[in-house]
PDB file of N, CA, C and O in Angstrom:
ATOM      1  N   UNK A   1       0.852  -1.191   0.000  1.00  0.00           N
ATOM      2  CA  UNK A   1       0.000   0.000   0.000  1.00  0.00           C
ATOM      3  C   UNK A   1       0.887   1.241   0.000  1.00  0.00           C
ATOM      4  O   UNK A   1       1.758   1.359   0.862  1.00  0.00           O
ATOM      5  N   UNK A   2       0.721   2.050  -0.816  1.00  0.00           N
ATOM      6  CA  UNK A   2       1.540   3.353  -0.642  1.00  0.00           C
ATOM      7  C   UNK A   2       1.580   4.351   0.300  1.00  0.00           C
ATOM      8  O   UNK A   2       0.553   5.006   0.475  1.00  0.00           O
ATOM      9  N   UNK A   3       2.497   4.576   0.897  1.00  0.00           N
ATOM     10  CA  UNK A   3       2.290   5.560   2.139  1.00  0.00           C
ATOM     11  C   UNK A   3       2.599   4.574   3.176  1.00  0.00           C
ATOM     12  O   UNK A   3       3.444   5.103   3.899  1.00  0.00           O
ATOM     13  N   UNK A   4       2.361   3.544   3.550  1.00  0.00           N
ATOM     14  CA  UNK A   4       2.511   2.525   4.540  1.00  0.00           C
ATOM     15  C   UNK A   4       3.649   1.361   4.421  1.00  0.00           C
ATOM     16  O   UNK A   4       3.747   0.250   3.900  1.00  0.00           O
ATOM     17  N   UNK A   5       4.381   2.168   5.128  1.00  0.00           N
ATOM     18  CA  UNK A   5       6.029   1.307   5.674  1.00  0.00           C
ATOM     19  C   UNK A   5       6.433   0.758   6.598  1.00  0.00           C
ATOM     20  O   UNK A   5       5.705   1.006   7.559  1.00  0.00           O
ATOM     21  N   UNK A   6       7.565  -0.148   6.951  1.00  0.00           N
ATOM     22  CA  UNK A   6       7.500   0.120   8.258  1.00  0.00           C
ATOM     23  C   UNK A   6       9.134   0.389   8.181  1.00  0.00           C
ATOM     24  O   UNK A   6       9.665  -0.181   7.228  1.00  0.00           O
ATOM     25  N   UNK A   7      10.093   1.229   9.100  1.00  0.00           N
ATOM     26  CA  UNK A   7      11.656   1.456   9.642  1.00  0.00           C
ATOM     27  C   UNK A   7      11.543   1.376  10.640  1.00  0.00           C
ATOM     28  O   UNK A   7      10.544   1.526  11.344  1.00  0.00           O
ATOM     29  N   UNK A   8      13.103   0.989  11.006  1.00  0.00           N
ATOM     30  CA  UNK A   8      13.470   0.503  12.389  1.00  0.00           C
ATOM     31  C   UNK A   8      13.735   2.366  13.048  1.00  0.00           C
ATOM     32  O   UNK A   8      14.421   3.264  12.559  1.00  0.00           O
ATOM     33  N   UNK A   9      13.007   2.359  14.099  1.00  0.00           N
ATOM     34  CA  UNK A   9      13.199   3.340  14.991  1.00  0.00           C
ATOM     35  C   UNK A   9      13.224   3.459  16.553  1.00  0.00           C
ATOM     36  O   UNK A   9      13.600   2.516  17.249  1.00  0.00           O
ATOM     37  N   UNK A  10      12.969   4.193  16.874  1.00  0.00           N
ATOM     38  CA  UNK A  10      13.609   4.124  18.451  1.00  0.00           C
ATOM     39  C   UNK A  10      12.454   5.562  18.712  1.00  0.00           C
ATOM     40  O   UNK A  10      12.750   6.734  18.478  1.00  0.00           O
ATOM     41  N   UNK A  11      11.065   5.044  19.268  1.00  0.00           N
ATOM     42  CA  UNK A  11      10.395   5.951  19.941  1.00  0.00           C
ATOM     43  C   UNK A  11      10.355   6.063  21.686  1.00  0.00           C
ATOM     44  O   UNK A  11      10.767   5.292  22.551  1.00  0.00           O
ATOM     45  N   UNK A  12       9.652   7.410  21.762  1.00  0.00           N
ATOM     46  CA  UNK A  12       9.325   7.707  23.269  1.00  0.00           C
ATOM     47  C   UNK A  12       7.777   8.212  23.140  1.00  0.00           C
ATOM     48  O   UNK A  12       7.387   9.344  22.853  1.00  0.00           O
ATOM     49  N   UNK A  13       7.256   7.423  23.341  1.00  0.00           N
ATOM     50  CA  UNK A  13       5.904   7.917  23.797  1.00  0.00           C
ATOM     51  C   UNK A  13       4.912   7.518  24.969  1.00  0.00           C
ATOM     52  O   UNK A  13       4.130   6.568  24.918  1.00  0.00           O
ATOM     53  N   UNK A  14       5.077   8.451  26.104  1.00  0.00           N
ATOM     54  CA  UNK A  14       4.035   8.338  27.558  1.00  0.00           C
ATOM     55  C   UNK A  14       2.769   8.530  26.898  1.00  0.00           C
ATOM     56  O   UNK A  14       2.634   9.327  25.969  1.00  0.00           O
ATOM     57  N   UNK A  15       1.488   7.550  27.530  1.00  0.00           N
ATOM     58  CA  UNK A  15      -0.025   7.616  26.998  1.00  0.00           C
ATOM     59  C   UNK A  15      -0.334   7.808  28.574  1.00  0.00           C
ATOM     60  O   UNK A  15       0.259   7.584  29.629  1.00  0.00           O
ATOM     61  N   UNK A  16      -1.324   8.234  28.253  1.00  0.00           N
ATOM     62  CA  UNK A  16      -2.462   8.717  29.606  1.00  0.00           C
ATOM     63  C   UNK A  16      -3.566   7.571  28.879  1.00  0.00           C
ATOM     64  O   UNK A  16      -3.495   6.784  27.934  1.00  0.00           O
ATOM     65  N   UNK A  17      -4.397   7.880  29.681  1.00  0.00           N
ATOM     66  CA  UNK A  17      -5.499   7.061  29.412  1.00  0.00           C
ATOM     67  C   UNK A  17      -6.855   6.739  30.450  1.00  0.00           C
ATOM     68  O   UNK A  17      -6.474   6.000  31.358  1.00  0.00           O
ATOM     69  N   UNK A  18      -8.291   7.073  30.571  1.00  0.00           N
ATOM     70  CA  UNK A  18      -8.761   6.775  30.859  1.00  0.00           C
ATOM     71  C   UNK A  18     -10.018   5.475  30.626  1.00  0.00           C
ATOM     72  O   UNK A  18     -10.766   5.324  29.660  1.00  0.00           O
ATOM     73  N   UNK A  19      -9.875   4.382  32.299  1.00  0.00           N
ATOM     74  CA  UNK A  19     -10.402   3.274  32.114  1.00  0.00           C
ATOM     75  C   UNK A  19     -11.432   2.713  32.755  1.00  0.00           C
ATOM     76  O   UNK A  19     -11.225   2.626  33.966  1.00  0.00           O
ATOM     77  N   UNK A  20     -12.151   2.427  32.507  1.00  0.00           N
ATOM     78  CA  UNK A  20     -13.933   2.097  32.807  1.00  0.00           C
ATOM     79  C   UNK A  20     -13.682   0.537  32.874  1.00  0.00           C
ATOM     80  O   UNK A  20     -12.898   0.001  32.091  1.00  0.00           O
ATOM     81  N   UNK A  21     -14.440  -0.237  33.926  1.00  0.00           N
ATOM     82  CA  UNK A  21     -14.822  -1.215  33.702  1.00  0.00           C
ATOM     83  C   UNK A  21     -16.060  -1.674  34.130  1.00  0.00           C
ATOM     84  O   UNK A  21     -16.232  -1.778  35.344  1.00  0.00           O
ATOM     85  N   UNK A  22     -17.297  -2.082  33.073  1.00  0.00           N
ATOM     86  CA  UNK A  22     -18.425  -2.242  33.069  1.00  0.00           C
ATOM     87  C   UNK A  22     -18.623  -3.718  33.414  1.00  0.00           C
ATOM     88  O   UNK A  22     -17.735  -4.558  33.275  1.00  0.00           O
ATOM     89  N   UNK A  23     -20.144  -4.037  33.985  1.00  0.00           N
ATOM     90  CA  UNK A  23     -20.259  -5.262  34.712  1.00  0.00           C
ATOM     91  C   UNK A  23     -19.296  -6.162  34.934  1.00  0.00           C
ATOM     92  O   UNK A  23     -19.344  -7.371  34.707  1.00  0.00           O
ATOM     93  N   UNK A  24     -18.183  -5.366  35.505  1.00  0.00           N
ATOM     94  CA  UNK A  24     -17.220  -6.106  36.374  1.00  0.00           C
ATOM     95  C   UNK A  24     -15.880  -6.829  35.647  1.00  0.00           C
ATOM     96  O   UNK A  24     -14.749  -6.998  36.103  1.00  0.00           O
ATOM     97  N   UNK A  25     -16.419  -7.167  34.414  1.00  0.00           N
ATOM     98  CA  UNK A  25     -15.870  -7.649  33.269  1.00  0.00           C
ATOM     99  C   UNK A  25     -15.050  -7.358  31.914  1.00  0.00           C
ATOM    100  O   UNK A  25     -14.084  -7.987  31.483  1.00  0.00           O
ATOM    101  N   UNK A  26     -15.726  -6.177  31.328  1.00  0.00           N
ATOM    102  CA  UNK A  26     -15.458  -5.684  30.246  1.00  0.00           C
ATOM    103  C   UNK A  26     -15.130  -4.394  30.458  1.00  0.00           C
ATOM    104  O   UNK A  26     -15.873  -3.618  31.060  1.00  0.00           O
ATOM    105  N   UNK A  27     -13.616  -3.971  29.818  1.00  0.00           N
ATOM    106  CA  UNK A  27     -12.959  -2.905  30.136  1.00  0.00           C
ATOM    107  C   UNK A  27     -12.355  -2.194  28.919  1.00  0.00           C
ATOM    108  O   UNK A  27     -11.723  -2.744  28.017  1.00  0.00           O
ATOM    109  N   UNK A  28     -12.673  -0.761  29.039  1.00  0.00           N
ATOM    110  CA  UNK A  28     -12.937   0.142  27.909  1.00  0.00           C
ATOM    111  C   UNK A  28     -11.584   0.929  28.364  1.00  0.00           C
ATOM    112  O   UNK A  28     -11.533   1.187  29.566  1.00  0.00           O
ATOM    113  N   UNK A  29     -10.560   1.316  27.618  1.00  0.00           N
ATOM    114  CA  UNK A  29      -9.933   2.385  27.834  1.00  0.00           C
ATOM    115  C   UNK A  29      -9.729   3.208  26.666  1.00  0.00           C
ATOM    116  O   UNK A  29      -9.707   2.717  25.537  1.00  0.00           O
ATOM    117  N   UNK A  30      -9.555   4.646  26.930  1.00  0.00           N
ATOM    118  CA  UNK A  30      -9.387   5.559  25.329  1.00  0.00           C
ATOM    119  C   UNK A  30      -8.254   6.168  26.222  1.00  0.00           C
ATOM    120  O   UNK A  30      -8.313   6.103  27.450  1.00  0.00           O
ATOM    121  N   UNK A  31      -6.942   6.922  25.372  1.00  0.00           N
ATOM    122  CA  UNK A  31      -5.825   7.590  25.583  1.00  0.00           C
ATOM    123  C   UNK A  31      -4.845   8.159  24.044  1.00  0.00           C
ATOM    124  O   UNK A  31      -4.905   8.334  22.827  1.00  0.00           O
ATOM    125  N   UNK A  32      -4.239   8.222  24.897  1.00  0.00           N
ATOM    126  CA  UNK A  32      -3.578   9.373  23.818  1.00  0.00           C
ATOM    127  C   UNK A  32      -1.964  10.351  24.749  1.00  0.00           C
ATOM    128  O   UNK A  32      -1.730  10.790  25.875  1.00  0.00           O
ATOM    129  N   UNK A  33      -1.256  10.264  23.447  1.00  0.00           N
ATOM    130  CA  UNK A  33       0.246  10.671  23.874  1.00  0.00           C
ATOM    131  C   UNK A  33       0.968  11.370  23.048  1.00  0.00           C
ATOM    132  O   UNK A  33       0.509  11.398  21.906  1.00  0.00           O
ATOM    133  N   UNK A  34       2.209  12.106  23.265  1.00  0.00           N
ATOM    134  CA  UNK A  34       2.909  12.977  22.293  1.00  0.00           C
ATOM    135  C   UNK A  34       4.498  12.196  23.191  1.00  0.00           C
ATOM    136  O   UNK A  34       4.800  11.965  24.362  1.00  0.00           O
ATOM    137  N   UNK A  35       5.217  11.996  21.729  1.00  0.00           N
ATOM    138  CA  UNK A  35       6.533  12.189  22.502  1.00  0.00           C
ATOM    139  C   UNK A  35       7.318  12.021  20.877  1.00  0.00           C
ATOM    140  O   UNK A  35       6.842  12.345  19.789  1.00  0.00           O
ATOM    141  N   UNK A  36       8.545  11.456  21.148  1.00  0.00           N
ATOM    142  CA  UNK A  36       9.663  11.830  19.807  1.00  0.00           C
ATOM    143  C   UNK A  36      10.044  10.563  19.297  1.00  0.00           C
ATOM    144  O   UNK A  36      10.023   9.512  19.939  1.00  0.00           O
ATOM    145  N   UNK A  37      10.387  10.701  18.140  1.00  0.00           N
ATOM    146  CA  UNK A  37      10.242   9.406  17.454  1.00  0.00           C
ATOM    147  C   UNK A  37      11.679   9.554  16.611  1.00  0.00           C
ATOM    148  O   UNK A  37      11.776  10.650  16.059  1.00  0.00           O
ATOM    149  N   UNK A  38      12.763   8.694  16.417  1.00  0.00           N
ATOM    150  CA  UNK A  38      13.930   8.903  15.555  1.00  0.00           C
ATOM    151  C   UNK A  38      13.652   7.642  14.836  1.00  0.00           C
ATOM    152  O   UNK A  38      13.233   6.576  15.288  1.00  0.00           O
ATOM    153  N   UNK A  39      13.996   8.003  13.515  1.00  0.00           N
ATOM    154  CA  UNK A  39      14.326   6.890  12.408  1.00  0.00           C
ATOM    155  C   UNK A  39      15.709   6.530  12.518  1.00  0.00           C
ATOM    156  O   UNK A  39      16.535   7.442  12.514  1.00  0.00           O
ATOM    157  N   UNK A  40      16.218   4.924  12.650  1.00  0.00           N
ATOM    158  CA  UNK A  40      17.042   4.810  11.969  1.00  0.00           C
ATOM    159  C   UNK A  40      18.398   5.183  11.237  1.00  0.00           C
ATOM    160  O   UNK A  40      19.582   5.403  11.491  1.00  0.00           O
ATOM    161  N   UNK A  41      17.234   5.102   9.848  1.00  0.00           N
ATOM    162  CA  UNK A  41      17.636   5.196   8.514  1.00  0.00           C
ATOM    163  C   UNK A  41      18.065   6.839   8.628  1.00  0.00           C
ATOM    164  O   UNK A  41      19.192   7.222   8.313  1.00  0.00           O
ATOM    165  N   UNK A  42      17.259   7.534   9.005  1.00  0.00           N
ATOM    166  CA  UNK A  42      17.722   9.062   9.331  1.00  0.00           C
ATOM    167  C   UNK A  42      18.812   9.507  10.159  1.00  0.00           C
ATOM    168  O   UNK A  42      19.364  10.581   9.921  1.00  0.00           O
ATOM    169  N   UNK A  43      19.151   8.793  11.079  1.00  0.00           N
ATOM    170  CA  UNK A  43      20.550   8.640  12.416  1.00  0.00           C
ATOM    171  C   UNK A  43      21.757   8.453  11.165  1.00  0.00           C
ATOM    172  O   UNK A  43      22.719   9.194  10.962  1.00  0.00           O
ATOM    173  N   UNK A  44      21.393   7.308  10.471  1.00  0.00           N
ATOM    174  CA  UNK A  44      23.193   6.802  10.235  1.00  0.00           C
ATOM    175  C   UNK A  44      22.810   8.037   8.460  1.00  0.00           C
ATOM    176  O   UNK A  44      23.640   7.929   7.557  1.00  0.00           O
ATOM    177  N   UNK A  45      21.987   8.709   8.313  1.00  0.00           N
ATOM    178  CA  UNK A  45      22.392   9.316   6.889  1.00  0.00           C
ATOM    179  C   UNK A  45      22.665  10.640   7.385  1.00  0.00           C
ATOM    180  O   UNK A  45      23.418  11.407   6.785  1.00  0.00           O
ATOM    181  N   UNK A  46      22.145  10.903   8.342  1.00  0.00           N
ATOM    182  CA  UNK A  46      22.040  13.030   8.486  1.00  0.00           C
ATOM    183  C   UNK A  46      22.444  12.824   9.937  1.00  0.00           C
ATOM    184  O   UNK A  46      21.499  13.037  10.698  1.00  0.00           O
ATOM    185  N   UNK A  47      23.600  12.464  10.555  1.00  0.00           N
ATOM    186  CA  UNK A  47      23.895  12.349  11.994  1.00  0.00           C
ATOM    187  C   UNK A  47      24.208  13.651  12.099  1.00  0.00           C
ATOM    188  O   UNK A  47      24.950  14.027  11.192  1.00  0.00           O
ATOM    189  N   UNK A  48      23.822  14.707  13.105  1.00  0.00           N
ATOM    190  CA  UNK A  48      24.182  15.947  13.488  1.00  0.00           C
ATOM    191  C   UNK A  48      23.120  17.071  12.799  1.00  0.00           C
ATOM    192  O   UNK A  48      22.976  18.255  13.105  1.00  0.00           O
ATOM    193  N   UNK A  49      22.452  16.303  11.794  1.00  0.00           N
ATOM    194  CA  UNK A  49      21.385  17.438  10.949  1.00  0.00           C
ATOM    195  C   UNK A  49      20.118  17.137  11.803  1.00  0.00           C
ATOM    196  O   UNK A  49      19.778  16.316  12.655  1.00  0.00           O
ATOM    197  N   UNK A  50      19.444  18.502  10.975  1.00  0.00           N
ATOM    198  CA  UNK A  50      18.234  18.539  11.974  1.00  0.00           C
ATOM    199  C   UNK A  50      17.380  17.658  10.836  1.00  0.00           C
ATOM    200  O   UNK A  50      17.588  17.484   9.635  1.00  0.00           O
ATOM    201  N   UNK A  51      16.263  17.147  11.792  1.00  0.00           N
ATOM    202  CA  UNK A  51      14.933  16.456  10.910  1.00  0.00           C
ATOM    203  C   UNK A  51      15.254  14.721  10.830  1.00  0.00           C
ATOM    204  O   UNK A  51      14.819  13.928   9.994  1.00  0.00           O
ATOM    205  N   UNK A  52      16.245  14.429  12.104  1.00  0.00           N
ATOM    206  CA  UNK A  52      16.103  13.132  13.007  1.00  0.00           C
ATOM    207  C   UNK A  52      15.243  12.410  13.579  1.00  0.00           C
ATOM    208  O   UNK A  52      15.030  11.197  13.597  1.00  0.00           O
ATOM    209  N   UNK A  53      14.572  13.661  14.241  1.00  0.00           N
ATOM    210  CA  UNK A  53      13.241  13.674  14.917  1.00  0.00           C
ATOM    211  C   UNK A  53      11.785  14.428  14.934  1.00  0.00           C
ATOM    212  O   UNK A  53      11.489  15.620  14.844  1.00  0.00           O
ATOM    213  N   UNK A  54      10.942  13.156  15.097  1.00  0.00           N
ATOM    214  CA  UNK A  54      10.028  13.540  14.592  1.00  0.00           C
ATOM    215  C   UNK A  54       8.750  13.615  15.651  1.00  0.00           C
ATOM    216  O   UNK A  54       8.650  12.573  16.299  1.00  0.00           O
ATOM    217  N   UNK A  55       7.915  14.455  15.915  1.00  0.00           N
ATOM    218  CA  UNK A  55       7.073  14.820  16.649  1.00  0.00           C
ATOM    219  C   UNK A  55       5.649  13.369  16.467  1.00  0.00           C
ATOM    220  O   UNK A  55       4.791  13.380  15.584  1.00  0.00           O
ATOM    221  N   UNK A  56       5.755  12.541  17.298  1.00  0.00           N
ATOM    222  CA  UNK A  56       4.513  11.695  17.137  1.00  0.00           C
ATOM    223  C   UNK A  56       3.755  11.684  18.266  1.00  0.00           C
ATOM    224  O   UNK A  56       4.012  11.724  19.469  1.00  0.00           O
ATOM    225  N   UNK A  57       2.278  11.589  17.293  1.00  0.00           N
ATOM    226  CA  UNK A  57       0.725  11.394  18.791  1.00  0.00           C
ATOM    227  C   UNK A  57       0.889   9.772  18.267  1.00  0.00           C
ATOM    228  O   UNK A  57       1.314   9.079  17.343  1.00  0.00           O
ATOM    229  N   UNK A  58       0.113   9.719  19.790  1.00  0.00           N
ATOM    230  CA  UNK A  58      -0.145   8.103  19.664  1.00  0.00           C
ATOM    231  C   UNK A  58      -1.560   8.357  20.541  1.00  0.00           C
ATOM    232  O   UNK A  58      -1.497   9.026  21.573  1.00  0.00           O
ATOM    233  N   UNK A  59      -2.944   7.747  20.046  1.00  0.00           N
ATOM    234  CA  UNK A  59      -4.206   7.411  20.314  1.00  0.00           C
ATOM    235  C   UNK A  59      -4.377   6.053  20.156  1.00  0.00           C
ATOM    236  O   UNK A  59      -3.848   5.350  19.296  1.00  0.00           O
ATOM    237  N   UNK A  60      -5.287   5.650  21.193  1.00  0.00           N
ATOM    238  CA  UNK A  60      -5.866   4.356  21.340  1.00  0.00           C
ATOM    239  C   UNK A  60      -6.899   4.170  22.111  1.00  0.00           C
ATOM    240  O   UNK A  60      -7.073   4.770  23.172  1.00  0.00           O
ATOM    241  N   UNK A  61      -7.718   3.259  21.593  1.00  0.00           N
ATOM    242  CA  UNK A  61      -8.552   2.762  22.074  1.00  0.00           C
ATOM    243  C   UNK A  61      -8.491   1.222  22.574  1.00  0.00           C
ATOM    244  O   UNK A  61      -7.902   0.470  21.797  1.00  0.00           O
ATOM    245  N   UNK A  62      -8.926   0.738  23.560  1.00  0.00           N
ATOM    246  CA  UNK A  62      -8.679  -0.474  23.985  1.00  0.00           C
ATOM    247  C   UNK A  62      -9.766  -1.177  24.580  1.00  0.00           C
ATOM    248  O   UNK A  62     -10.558  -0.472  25.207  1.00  0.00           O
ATOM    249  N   UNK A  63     -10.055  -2.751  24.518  1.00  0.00           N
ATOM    250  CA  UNK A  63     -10.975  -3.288  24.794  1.00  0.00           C
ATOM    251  C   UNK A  63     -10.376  -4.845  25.710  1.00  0.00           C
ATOM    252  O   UNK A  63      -9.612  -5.646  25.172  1.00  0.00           O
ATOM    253  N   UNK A  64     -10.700  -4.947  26.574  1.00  0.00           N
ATOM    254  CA  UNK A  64     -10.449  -6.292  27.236  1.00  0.00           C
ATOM    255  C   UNK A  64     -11.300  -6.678  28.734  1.00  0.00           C
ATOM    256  O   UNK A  64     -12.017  -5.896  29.358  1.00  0.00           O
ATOM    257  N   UNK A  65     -11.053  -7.825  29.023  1.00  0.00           N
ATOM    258  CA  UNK A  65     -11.341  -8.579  29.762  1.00  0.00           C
ATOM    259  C   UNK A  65     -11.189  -8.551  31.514  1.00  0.00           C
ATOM    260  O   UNK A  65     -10.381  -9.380  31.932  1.00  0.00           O
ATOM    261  N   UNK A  66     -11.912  -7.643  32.637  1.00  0.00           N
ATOM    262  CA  UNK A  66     -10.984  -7.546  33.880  1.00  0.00           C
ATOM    263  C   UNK A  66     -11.284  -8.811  34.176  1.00  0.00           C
ATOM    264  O   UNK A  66     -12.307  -9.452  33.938  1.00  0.00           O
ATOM    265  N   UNK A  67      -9.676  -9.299  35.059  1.00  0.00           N
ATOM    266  CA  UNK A  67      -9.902 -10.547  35.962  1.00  0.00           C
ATOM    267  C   UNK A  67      -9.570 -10.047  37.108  1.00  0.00           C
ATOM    268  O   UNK A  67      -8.751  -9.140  37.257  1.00  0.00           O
ATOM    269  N   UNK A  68     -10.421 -10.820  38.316  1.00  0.00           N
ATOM    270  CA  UNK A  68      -9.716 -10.513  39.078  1.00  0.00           C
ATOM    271  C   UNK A  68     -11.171  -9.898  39.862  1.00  0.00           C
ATOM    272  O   UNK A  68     -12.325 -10.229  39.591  1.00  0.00           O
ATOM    273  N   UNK A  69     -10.672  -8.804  41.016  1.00  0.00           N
ATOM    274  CA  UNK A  69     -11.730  -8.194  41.982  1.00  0.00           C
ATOM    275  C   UNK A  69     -11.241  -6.888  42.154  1.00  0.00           C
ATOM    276  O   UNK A  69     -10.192  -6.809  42.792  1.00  0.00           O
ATOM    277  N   UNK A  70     -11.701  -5.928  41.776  1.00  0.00           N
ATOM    278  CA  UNK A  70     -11.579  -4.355  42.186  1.00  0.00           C
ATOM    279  C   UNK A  70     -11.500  -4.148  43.702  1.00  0.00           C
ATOM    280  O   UNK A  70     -12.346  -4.664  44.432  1.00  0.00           O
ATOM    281  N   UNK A  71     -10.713  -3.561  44.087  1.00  0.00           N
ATOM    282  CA  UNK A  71     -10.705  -3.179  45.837  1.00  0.00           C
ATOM    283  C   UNK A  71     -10.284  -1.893  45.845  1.00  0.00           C
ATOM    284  O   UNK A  71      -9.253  -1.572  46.437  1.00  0.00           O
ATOM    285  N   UNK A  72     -11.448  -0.557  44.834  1.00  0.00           N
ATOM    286  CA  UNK A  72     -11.783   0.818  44.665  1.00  0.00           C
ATOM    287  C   UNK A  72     -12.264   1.005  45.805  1.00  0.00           C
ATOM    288  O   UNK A  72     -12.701   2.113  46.117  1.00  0.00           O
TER     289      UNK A  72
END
């Protein structure tokens, strides 16, 4: 598909996230993060130039299973 790659990189990204869990069981979380992202392929071609790094969000949504017993 064009536009869609994948390179070896070396990110930092902290997510926040808030998480719900409904009848005890089923657990909803949505979040979202900013942090810096280096390529690679960009390190060993432009070492010392700018445009190494790159500003990335990271969003998610998440769905799973609680086990276990809440002691909220």
């Amino acid at each position: 598909t064009p536009g869609v790659y994948g390179v070896p990189d070396l990110s930092f990204i902290p997510t926040w996230g808030f998480r719900r869990v409904f009848q005890e069981k089923v657990v909803v979380e949505l979040g979202g993060g900013v942090g810096f992202r280096c390529y690679l392929d960009d390190i060993k071609e432009r070492v010392g130039e700018d445009g190494i790094r790159h500003l990335v969000f990271n969003l998610h949504l998440r769905f799973g299973v609680h086990f276990g017993t809440s002691k909220d």
